[in-house]
N, C-alpha and C positions, 0 to 999 in steps of 0.2 A: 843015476837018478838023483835029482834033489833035496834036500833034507824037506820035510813039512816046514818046520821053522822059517826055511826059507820059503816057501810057498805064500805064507799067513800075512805077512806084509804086503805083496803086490794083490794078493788074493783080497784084500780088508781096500784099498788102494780101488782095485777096479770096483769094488761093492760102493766105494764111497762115490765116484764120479758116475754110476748107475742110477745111483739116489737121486743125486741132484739136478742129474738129466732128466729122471721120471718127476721131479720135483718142479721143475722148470717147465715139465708140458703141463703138470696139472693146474699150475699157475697162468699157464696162456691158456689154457682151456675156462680155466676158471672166469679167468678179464674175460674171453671173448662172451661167455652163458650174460657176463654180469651187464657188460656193454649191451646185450639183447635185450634183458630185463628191463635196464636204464630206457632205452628204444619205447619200452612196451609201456614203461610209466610214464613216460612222455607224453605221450597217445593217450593214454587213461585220462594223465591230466588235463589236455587240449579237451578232451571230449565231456569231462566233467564241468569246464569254465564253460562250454558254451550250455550243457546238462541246467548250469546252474542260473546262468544268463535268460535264457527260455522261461525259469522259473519265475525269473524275478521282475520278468518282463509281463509275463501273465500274471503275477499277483498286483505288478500295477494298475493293468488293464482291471481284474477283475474289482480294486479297491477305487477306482475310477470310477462303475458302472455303477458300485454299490452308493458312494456318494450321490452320483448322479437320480441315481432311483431315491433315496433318501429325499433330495431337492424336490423331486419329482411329488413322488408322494405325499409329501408337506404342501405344495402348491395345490395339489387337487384336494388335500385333508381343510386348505385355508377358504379353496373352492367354495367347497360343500357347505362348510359353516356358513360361509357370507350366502349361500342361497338359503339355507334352513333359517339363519336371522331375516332374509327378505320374507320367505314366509310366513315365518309367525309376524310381522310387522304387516304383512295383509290380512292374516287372518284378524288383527285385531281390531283394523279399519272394519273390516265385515259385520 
């Protein structure tokens, strides 16, 4: 039988090449999770620029409409006066 002594070096020897093998899947394991993740932000991202695009397309629209009404209202506001001046300018004929 062997001495231990001689044991402790191949024994130490196989623990080290065990390591680096277990070290090596968790490192490809690890890339492959990280590569999915990367995949997964990608897609977040795409869906967030169009998220954002949609947003930014309706607040035009809606600061369009608001202008729009703004004009609006001011023309019917210029309306009303020029009829309220025509009528007191009859009633004063009367």
């Amino acid at each position: 039988m062997t001495e231990p002594s001689d044991m402790i070096l191949p024994l130490l020897r196989e623990m080290r090449e065990e390591t680096r093998r277990s070290f090596a899947e968790l490192r490809e394991e690890m890339h492959r999770r990280f590569e999915r993740v990367d995949g997964r932000f990608d897609e977040v991202d795409v869906r967030l620029c169009a998220v954002e695009k949609n947003v930014k397309v309706q607040r035009e629209a809606f600061e369009g409409e608001s202008i729009l009404g703004r004009y609006a209202a001011r023309e019917v506001e210029e309306r009303t006066s020029a009829l309220e001046q025509d009528v007191q300018k009859l009633k004063r004929k009367n």
